[in-house]
C-alpha positions in Angstrom: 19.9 -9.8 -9.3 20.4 -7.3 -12.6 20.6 -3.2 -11.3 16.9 -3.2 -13.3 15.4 -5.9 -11.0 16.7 -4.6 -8.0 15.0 -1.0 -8.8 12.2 -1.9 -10.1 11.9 -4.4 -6.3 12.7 -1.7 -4.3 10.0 0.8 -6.3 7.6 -1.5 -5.6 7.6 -1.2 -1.9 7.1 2.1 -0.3 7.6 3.7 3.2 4.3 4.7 4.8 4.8 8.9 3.9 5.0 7.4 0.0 2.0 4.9 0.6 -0.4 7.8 2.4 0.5 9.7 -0.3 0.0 7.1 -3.1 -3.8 6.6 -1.2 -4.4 9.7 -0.9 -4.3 9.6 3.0 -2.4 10.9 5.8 0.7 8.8 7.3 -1.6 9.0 11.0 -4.5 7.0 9.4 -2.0 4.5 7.8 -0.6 4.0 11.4 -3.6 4.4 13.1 -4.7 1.5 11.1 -1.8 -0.6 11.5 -2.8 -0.8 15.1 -6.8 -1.0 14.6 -6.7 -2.6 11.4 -10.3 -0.6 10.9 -9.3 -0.2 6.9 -7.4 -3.4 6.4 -4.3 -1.8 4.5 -2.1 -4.7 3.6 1.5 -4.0 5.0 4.8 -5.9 5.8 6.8 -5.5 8.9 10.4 -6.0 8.8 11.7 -5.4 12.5 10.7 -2.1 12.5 10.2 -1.4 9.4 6.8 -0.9 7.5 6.7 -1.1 3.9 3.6 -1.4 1.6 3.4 -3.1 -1.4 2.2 -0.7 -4.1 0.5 -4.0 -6.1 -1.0 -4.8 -2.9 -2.1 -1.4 -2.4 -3.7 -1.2 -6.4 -5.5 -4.5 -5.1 -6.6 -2.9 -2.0 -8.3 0.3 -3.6 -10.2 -1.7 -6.5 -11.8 -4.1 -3.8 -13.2 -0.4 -2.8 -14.4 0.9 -5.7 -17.4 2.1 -5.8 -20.6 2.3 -8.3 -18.8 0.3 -11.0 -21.1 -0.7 -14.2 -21.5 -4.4 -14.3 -20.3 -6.6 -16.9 -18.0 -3.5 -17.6 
């Protein structure tokens, strides 16, 4: 893998601090939800760590849009 593949993989994935502040939440609600799964945040676990997808994330949020025009 090229140095530009392998920064532009490991961009895409963030630590939960980056990802709470990418949704604009605090790291406790992502990890709250981890547990209770109450906001369905897509995540990866590898061992311990949890990394979130930021394409996965950009998916997440425009499921949860709100009061879009139709047909738009």
């Amino acid at each position: 893998m090229s140095c530009t593949k392998e920064s532009a993989a490991a961009s895409r994935w963030m630590p939960t601090a980056e990802a709470a502040r990418y949704l604009g939440i605090s790291p406790s609600t992502l990890c709250n939800d981890r547990c209770t799964r109450s906001l369905g945040v897509p995540f990866a676990r590898l061992g311990r760590k949890i990394l979130y997808d930021r394409e996965a994330l950009d998916r997440f949020l425009l499921a949860r849009m709100e009061g879009q025009i139709q047909g738009a």
